[in-house]
C-alpha positions as CSV (number, residue, x, y, z in Angstrom):
1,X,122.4,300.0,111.7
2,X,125.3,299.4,109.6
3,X,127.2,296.3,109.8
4,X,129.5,294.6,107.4
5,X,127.7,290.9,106.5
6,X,131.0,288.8,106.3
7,X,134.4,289.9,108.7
8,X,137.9,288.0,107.7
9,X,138.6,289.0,111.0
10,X,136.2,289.0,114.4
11,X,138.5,291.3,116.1
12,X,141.5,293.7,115.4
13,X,144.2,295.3,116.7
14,X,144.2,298.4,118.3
15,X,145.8,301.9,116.2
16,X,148.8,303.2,118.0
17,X,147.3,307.1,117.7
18,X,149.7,310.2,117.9
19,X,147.2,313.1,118.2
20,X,150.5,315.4,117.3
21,X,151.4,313.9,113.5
22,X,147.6,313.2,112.8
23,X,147.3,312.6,109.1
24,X,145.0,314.3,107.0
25,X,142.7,311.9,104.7
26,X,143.4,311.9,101.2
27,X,140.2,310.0,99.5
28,X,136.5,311.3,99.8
29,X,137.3,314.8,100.4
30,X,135.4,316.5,97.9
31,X,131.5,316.3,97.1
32,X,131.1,313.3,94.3
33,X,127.2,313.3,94.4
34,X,125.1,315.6,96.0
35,X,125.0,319.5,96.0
36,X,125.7,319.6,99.9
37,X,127.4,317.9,102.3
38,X,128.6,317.7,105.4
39,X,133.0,317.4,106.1
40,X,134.8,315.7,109.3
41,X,137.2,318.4,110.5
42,X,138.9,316.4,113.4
43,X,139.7,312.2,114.2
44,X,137.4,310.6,115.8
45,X,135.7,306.6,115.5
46,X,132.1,307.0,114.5
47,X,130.2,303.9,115.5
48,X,127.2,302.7,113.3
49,X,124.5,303.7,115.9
50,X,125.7,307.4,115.5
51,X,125.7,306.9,111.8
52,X,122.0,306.0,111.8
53,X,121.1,308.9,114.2
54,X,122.5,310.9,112.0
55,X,120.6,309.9,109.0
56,X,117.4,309.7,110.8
57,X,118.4,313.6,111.8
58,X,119.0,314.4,108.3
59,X,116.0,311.8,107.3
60,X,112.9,314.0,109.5
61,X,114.6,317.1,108.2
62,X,114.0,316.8,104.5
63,X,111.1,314.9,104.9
64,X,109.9,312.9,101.7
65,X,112.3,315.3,99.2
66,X,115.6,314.6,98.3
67,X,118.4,312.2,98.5
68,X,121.2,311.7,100.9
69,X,124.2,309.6,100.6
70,X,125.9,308.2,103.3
71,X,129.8,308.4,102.3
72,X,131.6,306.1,105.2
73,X,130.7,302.5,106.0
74,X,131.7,301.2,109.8
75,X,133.8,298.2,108.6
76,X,136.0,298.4,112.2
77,X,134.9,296.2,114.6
78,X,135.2,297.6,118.3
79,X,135.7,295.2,121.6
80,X,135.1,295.7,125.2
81,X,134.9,293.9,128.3
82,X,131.9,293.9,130.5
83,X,132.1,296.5,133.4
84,X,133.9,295.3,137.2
85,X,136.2,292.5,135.3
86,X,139.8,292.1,136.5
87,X,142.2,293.1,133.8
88,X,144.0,290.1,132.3
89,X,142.3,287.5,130.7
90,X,142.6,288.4,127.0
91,X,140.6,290.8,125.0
92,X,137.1,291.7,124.9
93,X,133.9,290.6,122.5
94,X,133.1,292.3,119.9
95,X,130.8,295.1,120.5
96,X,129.7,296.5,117.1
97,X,131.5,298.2,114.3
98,X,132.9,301.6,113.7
99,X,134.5,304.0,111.1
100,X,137.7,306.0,111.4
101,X,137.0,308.8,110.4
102,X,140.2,311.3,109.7
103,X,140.1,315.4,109.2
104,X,138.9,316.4,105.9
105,X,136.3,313.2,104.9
106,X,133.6,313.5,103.4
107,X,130.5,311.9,105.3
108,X,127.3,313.0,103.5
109,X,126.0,314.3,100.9
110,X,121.9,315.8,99.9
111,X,120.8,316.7,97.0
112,X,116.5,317.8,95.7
113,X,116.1,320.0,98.9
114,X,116.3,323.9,98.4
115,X,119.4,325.5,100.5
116,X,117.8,325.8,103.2
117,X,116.8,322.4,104.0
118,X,119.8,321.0,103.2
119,X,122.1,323.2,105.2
120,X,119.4,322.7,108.5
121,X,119.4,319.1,108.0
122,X,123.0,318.9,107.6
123,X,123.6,321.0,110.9
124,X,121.2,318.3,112.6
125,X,123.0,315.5,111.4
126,X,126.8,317.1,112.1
127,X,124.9,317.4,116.4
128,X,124.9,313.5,116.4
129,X,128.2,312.7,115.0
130,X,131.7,312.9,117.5
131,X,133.6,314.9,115.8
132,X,133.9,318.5,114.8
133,X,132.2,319.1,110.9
134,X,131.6,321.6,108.8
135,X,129.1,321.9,106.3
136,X,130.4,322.3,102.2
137,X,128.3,323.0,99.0
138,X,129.4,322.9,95.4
């Protein structure tokens, strides 16, 4: 899993999120260093677990060929309180980290595998993630 090593700070404040003026992301949108890879198409908060099922996905699919690149880096931690707790009491411990993830990022990239393999593999790996994708190619 992915987790940063050093946090200025343990927890953070929480977005205020308009689904209706969503805003379209502006860096990492095109492919920088593979032949294929794999585009967000939709918001969503991808946690690190579903960043290394992903890559395990895309991992067994190429098997020892290749190269991926993993192109987001869950830098956001996440809180929650434990389950049956009255409200009140300030917030939650941090739970793990996540990465915001906003329509038209990049969030892999493969590269040393013929077509087919890489457009399989990337399909795989778009199944784990929580949001909507859409496989590119150069």
């Amino acid at each position: 899993m992915l987790i940063p090593k050093k946090v200025k700070h343990r927890k953070w404040q929480s977005t205020r999120r308009n689904m209706n003026k969503i805003r379209v992301e502006t860096r990492g949108t095109k492919l920088s260093f593979g032949s294929f890879g794999i585009k967000s198409l939709a918001y969503a908060r991808i946690t690190s677990n579903q960043i290394e099922a992903a890559r395990k996905a895309m991992s067994r699919a190429i098997k020892k060929t290749g190269k991926i690149w993993i192109r987001i880096f869950p830098d956001r931690p996440f809180t929650s309180k434990p389950p049956e707790v009255p409200m009140g009491k300030g917030k939650g411990d941090p739970e793990g980290y996540c990465f915001e993830v906003y329509p038209g990022r990049m969030l892999f990239e493969i590269d040393g595998v013929d077509e087919a393999t890489a457009l399989e593999s990337l399909a795989r790996a778009g199944d784990k993630l929580p949001v909507t994708t859409k496989v590119v190619r150069r």
